[in-house]
N, CA and C atoms as an extended XYZ file, in Angstrom:
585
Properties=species:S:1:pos:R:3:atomname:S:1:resname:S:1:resid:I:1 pbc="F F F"
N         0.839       -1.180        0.000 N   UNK     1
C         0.000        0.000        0.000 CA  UNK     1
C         0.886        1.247        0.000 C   UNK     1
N         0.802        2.147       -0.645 N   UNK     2
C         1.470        3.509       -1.133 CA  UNK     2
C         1.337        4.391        0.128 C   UNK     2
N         2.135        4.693        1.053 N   UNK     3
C         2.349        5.674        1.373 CA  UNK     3
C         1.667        7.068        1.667 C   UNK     3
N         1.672        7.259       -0.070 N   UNK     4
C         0.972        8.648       -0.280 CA  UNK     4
C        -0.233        8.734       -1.585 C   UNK     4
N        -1.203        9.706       -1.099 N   UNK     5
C        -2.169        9.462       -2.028 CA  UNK     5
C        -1.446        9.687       -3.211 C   UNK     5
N        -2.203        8.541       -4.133 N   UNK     6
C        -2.011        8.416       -5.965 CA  UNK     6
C        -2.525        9.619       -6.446 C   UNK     6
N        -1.981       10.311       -7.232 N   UNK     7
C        -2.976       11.482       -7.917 CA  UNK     7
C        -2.246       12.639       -7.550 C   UNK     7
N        -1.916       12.874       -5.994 N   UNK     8
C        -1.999       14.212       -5.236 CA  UNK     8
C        -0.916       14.837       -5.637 C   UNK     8
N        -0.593       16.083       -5.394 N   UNK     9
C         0.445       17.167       -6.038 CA  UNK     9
C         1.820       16.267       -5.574 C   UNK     9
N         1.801       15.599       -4.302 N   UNK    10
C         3.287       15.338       -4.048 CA  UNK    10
C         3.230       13.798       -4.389 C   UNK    10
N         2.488       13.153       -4.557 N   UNK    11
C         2.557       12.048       -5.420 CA  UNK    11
C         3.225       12.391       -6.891 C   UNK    11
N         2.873       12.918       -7.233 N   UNK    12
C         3.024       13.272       -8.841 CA  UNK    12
C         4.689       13.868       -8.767 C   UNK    12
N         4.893       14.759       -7.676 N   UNK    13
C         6.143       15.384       -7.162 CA  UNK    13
C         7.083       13.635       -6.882 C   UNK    13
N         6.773       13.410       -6.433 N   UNK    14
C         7.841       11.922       -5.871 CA  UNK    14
C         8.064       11.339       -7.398 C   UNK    14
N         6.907       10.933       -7.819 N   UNK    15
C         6.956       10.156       -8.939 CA  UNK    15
C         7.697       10.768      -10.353 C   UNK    15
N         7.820       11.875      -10.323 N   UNK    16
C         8.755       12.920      -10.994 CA  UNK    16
C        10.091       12.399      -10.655 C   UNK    16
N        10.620       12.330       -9.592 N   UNK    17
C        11.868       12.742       -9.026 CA  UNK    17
C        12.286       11.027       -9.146 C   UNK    17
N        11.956       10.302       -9.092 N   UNK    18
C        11.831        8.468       -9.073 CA  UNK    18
C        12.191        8.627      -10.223 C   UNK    18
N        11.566        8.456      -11.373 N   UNK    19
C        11.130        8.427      -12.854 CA  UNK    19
C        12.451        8.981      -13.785 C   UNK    19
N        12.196       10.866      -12.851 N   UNK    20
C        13.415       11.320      -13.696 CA  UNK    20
C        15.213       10.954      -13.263 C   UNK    20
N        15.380       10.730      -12.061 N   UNK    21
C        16.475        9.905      -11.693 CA  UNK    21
C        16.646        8.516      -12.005 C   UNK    21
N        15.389        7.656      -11.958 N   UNK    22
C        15.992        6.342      -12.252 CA  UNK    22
C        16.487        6.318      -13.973 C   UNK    22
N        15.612        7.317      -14.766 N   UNK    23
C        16.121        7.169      -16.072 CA  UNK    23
C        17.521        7.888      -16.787 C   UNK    23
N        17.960        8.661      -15.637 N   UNK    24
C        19.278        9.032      -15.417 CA  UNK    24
C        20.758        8.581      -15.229 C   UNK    24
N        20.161        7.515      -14.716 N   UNK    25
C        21.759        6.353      -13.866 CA  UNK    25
C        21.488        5.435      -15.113 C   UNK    25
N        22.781        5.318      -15.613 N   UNK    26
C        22.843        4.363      -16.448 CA  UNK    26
C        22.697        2.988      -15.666 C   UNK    26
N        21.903        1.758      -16.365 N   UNK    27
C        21.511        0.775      -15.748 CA  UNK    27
C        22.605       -0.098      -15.400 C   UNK    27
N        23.715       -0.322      -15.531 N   UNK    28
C        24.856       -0.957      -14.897 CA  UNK    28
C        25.162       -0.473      -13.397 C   UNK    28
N        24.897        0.765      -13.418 N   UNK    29
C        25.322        1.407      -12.208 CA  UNK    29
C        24.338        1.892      -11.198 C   UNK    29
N        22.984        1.736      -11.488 N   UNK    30
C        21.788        1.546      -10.930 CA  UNK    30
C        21.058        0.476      -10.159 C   UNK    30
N        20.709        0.486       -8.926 N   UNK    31
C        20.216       -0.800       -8.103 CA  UNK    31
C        19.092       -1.470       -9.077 C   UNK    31
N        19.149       -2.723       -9.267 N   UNK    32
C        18.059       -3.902       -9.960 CA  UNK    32
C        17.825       -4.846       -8.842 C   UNK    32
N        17.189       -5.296      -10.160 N   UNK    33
C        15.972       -7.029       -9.585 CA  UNK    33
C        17.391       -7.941       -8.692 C   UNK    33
N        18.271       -7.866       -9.779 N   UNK    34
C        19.719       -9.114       -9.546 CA  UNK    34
C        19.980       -8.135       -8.110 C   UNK    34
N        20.731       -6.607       -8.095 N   UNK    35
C        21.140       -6.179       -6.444 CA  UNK    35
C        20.132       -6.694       -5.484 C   UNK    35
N        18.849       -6.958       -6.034 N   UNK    36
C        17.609       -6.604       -4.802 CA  UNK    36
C        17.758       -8.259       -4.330 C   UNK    36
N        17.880       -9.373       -5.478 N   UNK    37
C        18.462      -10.729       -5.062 CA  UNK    37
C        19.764      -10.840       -3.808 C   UNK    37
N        20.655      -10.096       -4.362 N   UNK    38
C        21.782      -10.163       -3.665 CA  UNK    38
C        21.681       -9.907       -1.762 C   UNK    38
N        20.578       -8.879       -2.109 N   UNK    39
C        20.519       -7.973       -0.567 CA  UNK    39
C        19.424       -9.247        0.447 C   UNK    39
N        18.949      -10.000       -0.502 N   UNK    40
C        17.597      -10.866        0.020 CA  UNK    40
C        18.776      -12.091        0.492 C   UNK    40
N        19.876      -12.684       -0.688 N   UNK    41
C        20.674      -14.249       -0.183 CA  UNK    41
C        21.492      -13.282        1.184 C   UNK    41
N        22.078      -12.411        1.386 N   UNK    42
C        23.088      -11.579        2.581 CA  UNK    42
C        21.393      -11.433        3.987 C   UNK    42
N        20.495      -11.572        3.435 N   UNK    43
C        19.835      -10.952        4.588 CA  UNK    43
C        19.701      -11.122        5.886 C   UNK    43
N        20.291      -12.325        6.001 N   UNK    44
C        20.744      -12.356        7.250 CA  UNK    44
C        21.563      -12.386        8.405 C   UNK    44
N        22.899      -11.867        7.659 N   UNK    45
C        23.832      -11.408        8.090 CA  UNK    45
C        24.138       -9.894        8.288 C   UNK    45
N        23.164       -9.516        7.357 N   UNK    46
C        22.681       -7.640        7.345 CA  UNK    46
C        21.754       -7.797        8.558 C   UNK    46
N        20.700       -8.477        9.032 N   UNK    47
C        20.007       -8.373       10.033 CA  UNK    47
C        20.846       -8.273       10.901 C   UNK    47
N        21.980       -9.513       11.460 N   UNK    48
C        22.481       -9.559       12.819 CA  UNK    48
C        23.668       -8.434       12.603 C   UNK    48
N        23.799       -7.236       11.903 N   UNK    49
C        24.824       -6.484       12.286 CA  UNK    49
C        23.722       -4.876       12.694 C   UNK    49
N        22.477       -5.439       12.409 N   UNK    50
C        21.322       -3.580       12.694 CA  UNK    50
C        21.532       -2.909       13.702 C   UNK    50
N        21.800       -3.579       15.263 N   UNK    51
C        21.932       -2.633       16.350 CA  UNK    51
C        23.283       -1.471       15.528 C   UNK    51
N        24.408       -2.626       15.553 N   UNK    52
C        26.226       -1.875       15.033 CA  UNK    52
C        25.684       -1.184       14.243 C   UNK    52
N        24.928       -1.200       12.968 N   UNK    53
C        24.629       -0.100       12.424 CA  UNK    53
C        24.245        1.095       12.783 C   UNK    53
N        22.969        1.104       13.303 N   UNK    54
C        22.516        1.690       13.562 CA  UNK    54
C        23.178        2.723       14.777 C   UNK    54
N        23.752        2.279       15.735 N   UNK    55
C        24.416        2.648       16.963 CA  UNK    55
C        25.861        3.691       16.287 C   UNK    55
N        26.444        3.150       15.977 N   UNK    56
C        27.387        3.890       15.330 CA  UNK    56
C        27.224        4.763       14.622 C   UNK    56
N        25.989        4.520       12.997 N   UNK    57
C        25.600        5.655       12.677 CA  UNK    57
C        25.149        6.652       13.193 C   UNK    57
N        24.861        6.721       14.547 N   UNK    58
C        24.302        7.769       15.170 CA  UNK    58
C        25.474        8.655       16.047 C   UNK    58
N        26.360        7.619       16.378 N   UNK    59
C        27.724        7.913       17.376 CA  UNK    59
C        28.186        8.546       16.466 C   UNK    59
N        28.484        8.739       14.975 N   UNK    60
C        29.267        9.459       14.186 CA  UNK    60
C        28.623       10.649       14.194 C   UNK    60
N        27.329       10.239       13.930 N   UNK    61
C        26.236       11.746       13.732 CA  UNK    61
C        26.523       12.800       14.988 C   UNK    61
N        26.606       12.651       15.839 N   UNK    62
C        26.535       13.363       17.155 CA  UNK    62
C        27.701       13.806       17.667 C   UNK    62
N        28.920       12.762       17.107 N   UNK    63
C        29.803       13.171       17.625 CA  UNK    63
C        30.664       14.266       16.609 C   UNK    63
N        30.142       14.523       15.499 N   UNK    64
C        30.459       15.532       14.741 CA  UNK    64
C        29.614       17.043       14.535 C   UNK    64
N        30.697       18.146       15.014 N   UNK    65
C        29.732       19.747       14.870 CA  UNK    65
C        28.868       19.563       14.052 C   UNK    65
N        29.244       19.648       12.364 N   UNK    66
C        28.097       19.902       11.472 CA  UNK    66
C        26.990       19.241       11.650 C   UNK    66
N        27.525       17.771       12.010 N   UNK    67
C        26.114       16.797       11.394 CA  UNK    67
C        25.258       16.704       13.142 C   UNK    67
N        26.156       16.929       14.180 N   UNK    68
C        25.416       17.128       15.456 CA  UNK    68
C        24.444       18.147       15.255 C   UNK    68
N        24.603       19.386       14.578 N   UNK    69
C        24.009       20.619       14.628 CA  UNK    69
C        22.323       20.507       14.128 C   UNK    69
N        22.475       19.221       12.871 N   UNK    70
C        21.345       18.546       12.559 CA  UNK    70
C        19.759       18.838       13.401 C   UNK    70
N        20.682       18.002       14.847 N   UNK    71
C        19.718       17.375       15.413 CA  UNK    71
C        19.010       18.041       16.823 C   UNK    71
N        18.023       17.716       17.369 N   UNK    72
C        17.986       18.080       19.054 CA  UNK    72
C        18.441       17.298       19.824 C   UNK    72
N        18.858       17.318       21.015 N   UNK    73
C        19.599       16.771       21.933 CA  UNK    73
C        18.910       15.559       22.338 C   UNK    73
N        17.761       15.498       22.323 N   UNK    74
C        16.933       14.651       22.733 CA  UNK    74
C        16.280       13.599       21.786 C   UNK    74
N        16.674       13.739       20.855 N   UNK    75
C        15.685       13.142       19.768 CA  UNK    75
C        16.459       12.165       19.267 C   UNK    75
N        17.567       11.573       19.549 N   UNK    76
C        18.076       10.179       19.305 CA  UNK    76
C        17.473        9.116       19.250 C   UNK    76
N        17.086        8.558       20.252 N   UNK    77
C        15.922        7.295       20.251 CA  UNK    77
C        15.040        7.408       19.015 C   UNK    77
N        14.436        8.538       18.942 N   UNK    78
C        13.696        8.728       17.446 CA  UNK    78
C        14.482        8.219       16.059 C   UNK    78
N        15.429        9.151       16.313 N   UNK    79
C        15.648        8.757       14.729 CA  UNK    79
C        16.677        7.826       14.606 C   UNK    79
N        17.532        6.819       16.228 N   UNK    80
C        17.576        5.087       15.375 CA  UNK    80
C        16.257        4.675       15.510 C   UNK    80
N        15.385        4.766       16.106 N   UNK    81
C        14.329        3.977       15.600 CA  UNK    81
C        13.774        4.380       13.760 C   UNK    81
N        13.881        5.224       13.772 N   UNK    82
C        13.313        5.545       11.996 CA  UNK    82
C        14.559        5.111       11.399 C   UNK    82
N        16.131        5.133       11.615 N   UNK    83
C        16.948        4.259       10.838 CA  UNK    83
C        16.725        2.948       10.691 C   UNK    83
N        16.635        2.234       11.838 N   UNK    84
C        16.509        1.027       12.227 CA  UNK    84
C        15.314        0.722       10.972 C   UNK    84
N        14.273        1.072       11.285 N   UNK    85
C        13.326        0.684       10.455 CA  UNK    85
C        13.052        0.916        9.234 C   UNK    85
N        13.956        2.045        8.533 N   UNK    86
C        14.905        1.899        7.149 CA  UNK    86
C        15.594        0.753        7.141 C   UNK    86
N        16.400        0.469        7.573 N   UNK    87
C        17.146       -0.770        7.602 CA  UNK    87
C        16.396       -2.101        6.898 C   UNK    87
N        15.554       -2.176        8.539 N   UNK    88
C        14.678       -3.709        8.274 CA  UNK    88
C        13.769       -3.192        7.012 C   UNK    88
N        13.210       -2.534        6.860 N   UNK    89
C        12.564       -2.712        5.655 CA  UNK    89
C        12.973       -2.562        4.542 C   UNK    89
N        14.036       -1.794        4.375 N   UNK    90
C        15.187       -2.305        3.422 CA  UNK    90
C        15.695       -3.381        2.525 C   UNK    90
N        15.850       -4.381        4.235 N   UNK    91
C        16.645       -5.772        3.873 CA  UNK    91
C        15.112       -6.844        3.478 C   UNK    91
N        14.194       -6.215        3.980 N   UNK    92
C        12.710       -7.249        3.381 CA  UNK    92
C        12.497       -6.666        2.264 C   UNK    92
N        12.593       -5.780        1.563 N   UNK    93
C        12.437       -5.823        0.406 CA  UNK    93
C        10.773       -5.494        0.881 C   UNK    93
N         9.831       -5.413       -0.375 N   UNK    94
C        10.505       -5.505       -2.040 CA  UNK    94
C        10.702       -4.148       -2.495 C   UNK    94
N        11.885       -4.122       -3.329 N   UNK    95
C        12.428       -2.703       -3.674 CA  UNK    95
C        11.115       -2.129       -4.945 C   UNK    95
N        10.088       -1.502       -4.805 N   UNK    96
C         9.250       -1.474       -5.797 CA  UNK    96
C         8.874        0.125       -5.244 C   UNK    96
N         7.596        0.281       -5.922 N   UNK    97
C         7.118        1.725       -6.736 CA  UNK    97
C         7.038        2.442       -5.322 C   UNK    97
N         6.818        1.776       -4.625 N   UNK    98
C         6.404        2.307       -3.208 CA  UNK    98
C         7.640        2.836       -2.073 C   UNK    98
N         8.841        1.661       -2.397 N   UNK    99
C         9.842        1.685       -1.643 CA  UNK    99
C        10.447        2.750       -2.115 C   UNK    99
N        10.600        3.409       -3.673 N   UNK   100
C        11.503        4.511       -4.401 CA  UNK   100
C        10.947        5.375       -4.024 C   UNK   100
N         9.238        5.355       -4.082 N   UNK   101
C         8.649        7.075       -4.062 CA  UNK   101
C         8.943        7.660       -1.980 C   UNK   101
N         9.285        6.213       -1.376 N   UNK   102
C         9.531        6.783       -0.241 CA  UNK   102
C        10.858        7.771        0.170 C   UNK   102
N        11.729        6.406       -0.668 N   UNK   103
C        12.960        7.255       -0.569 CA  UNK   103
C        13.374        8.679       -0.975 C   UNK   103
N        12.568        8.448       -2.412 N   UNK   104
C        12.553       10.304       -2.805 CA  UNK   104
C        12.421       11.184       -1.813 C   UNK   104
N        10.566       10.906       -1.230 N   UNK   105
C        10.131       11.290       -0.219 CA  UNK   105
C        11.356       11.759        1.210 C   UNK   105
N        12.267       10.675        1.692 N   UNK   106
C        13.219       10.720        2.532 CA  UNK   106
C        14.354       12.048        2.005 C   UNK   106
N        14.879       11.556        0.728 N   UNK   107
C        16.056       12.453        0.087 CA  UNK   107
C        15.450       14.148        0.459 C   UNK   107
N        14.015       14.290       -0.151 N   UNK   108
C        13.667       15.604        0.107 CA  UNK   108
C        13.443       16.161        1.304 C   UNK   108
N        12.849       15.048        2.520 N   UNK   109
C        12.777       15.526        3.817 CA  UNK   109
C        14.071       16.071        4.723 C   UNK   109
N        15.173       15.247        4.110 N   UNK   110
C        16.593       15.791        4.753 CA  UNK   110
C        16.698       17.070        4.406 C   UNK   110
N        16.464       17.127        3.344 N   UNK   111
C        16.747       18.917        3.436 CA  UNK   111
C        16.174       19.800        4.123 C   UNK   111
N        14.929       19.748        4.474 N   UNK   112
C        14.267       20.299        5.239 CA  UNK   112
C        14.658       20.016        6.884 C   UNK   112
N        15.453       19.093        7.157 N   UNK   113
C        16.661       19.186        8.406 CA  UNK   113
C        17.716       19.688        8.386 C   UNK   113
N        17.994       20.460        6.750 N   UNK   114
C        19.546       21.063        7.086 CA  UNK   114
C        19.999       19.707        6.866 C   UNK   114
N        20.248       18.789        6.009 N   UNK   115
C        20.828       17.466        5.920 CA  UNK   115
C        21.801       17.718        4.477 C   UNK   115
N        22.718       17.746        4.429 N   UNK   116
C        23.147       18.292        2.992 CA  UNK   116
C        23.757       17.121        2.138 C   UNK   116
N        23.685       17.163        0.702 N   UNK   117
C        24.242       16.146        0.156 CA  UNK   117
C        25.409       15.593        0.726 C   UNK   117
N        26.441       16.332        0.891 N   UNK   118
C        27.842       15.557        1.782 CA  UNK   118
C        27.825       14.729        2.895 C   UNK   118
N        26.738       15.281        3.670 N   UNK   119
C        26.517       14.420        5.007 CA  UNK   119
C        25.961       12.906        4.646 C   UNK   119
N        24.356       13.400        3.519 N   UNK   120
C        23.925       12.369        3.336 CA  UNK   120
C        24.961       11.216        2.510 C   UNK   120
N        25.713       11.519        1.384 N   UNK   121
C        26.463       10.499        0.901 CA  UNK   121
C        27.533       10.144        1.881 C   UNK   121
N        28.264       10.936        2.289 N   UNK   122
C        29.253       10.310        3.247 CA  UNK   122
C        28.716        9.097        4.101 C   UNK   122
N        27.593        9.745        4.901 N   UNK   123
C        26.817        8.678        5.389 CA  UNK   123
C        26.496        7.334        4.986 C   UNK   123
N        26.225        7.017        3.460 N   UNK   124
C        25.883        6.048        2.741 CA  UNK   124
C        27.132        5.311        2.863 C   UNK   124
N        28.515        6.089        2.849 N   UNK   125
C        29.668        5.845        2.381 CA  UNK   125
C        29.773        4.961        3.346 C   UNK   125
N        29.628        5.455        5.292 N   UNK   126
C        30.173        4.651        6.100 CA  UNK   126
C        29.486        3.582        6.198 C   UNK   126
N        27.976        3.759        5.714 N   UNK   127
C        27.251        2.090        5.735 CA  UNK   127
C        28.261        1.396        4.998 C   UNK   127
N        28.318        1.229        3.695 N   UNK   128
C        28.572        0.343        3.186 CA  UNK   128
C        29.762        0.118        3.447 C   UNK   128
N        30.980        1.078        3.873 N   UNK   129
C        32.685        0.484        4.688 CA  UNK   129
C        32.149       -0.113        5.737 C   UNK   129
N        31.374        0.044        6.346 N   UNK   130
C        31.020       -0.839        7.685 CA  UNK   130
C        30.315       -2.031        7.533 C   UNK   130
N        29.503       -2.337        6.890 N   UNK   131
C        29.339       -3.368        6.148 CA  UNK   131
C        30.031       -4.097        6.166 C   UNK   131
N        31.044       -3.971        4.799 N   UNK   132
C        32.298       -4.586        4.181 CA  UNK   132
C        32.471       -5.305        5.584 C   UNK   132
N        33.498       -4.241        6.193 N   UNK   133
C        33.966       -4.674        7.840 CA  UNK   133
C        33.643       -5.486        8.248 C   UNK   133
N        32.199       -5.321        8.716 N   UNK   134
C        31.505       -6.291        9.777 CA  UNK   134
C        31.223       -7.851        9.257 C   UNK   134
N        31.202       -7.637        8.098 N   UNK   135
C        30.750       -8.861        7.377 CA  UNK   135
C        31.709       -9.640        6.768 C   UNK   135
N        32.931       -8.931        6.471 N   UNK   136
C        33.726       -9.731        5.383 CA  UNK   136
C        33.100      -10.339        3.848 C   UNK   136
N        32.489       -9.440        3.639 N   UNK   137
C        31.278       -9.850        2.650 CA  UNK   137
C        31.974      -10.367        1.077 C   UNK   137
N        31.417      -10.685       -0.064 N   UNK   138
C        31.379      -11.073       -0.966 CA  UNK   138
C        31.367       -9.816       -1.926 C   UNK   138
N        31.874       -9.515       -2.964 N   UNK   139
C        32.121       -8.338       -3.848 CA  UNK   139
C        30.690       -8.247       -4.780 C   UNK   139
N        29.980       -8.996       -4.836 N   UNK   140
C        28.364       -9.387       -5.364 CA  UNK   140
C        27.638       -8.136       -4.241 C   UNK   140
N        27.731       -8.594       -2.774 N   UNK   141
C        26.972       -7.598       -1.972 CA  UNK   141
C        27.757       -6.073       -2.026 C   UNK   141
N        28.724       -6.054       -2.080 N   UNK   142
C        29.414       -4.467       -2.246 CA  UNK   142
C        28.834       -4.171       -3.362 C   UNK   142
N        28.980       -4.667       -4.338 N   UNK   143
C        28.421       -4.210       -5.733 CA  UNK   143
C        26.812       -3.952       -5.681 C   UNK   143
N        25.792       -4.573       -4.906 N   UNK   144
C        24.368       -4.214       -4.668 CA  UNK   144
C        24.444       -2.783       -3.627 C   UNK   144
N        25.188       -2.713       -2.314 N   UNK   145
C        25.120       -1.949       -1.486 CA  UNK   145
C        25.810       -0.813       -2.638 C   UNK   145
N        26.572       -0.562       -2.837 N   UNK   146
C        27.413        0.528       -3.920 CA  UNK   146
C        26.044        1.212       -4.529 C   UNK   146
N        25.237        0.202       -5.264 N   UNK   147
C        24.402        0.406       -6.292 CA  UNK   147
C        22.862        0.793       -5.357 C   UNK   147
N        22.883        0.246       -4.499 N   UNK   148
C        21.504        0.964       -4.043 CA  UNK   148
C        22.181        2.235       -2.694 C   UNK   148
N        23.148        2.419       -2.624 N   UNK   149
C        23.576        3.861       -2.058 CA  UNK   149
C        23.754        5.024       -3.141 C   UNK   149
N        24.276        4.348       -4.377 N   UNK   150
C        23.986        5.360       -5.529 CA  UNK   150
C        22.752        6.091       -6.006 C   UNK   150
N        22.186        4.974       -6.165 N   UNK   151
C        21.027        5.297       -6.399 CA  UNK   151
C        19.984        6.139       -5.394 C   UNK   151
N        19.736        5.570       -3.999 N   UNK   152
C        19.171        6.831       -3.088 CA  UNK   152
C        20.100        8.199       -3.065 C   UNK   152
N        21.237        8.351       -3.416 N   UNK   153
C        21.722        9.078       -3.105 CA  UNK   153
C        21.134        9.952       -4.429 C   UNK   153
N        20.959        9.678       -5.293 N   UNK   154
C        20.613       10.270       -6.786 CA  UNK   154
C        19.613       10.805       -6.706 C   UNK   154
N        17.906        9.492       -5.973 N   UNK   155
C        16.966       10.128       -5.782 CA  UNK   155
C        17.149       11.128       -4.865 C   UNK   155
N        18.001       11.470       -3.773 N   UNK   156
C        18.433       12.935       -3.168 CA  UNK   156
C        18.443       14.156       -3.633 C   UNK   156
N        19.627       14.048       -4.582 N   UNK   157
C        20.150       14.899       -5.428 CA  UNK   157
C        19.320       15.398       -6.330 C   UNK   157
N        18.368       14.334       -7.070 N   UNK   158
C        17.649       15.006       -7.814 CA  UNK   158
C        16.393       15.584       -7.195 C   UNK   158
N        16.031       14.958       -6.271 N   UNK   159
C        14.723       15.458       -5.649 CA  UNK   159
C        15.072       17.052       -5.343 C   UNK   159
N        16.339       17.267       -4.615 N   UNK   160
C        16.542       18.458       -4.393 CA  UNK   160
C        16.327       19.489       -5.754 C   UNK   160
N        16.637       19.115       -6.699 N   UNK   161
C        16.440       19.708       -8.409 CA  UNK   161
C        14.735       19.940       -8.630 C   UNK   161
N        14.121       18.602       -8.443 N   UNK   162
C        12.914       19.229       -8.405 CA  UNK   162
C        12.045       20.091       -8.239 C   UNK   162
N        12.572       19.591       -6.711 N   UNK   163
C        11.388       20.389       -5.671 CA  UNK   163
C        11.710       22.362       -5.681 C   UNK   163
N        13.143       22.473       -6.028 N   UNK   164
C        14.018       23.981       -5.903 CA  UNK   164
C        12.902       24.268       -7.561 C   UNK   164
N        13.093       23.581       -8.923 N   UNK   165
C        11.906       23.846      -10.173 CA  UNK   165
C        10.906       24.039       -9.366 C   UNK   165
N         9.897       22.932       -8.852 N   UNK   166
C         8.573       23.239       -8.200 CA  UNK   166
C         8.397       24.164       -7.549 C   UNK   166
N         8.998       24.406       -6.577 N   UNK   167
C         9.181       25.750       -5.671 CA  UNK   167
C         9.582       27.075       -6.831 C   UNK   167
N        10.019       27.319       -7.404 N   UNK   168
C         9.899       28.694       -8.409 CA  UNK   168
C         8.903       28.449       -9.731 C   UNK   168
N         8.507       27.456       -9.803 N   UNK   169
C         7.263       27.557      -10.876 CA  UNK   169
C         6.000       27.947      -10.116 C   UNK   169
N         6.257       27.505       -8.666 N   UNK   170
C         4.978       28.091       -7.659 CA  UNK   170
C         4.731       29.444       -7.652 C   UNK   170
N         6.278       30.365       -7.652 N   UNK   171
C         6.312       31.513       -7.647 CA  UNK   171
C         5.868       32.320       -8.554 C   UNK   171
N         5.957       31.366       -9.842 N   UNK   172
C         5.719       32.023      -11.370 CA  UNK   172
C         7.390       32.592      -11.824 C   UNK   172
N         8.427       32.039      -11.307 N   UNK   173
C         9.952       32.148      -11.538 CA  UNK   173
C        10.434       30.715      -12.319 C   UNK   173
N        10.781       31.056      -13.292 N   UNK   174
C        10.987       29.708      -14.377 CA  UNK   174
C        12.155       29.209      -13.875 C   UNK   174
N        12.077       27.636      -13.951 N   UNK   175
C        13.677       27.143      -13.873 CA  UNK   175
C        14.744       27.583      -14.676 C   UNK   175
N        14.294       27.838      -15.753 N   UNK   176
C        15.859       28.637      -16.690 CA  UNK   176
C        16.211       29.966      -16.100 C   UNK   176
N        15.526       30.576      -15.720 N   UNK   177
C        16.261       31.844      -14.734 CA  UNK   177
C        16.949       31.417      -13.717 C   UNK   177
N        16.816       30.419      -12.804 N   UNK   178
C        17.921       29.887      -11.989 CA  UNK   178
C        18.910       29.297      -12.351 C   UNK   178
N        18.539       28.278      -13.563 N   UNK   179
C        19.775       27.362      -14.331 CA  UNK   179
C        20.792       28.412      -14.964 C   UNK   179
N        20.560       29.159      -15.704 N   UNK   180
C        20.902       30.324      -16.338 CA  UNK   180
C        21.855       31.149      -15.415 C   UNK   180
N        21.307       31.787      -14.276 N   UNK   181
C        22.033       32.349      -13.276 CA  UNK   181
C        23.075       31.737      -12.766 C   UNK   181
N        23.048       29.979      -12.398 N   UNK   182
C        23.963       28.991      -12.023 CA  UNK   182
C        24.914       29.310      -12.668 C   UNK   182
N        24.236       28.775      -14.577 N   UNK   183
C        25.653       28.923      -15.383 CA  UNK   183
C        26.575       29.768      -15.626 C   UNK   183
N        25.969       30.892      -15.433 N   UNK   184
C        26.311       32.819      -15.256 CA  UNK   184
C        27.597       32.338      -14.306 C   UNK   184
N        27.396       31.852      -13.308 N   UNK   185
C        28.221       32.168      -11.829 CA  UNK   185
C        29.048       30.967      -12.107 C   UNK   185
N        28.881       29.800      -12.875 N   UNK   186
C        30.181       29.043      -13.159 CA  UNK   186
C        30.820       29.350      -14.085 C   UNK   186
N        30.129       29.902      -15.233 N   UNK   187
C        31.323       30.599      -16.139 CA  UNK   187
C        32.250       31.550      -16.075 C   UNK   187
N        32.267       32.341      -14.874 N   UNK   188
C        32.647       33.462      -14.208 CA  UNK   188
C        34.080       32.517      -13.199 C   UNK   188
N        33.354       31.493      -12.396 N   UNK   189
C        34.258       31.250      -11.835 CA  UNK   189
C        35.146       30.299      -12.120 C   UNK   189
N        35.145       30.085      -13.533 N   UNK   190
C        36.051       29.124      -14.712 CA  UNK   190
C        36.673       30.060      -15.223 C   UNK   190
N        36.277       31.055      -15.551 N   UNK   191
C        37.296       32.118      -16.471 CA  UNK   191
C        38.069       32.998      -15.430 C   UNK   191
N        38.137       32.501      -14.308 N   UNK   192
C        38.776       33.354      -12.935 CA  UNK   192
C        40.064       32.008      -12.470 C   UNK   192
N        40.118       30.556      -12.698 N   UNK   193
C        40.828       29.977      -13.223 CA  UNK   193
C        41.850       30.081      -13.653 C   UNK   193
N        43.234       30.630      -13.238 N   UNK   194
C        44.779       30.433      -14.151 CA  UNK   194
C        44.703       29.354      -14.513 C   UNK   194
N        44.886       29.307      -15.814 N   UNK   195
C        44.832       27.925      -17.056 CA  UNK   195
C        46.835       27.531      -16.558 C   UNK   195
């Protein structure tokens, strides 16, 4: 069952950001049916490492200014429990229409915590070195974990693209006046460049 109503402005918004990222990642380098196999034969060796995950990911979070700054002091228990349960539902699968439009859903909510692409990929980064670690795993599961950290990380990235279009078409401010302005300010700071 979906999440979010079918039809509604941010349905249509998720399903944008899914759609236009998954057709983005070239399919070698994009999570599939075969990664989503891989993550299902490991699943139970990904189960017995969730506390270490989870625990640590949070010990890193906190114990660093930027990504501490995130959070409230108090609100730990909360959000390993909402990791945690990323996790397990993760490793049950099934990676389908519902599981992507969430993640979008997720990629865009970080921002709205002040969560910035660096934090979030780095983050992805230490799952999957910790992983590796804990597991001594098989280059089949690095290659699925690689590929489905790419990939949320993409639906991130792009969601953020979206929603910044959606948000100035709301305004009646076209995306080419921002893209435009971008390119303005990188061509400037390429031709400022000693060749």
């Amino acid at each position: 069952m979906s999440r979010f109503t079918m039809g509604s402005e941010i349905s249509k918004l998720l399903d944008n950001i899914v759609s236009t990222s998954m057709n983005q990642i070239p399919p070698p380098a994009r999570f599939s049916d075969y990664d989503a196999q891989v993550i299902t034969k490991f699943k139970p060796i990904l189960t017995s490492i969730t506390e270490d995950v989870v625990k640590n990911f949070y010990d890193i979070l906190f114990s660093y200014e930027p990504t501490a700054a995130v959070f409230q002091p108090d609100e730990r228990p909360l959000r390993e429990k909402t990791l945690r349960d990323w996790w397990i539902r993760t490793l049950n699968g099934p990676f389908n229409e519902d599981y992507w439009l969430w993640q979008a859903y997720v990629g865009v909510i970080h921002y709205r915590r002040n969560v910035t692409p660096p934090m979030f990929m780095g983050m992805w980064a230490w799952i999957i070195d910790n992983v590796i670690r804990k597991t001594q795993t098989s280059p089949e599961l690095v290659s699925a974990l690689v590929k489905l950290g790419a990939t949320q990380s993409s639906l991130m990235v792009g969601g953020y693209y979206d929603i910044v279009e959606y948000a100035l078409n709301r305004v009646d401010i076209g995306s080419d006046l921002l893209r435009n302005l971008v390119i303005s300010i990188i061509e400037e700071l390429a031709t400022s460049i000693k060749k």
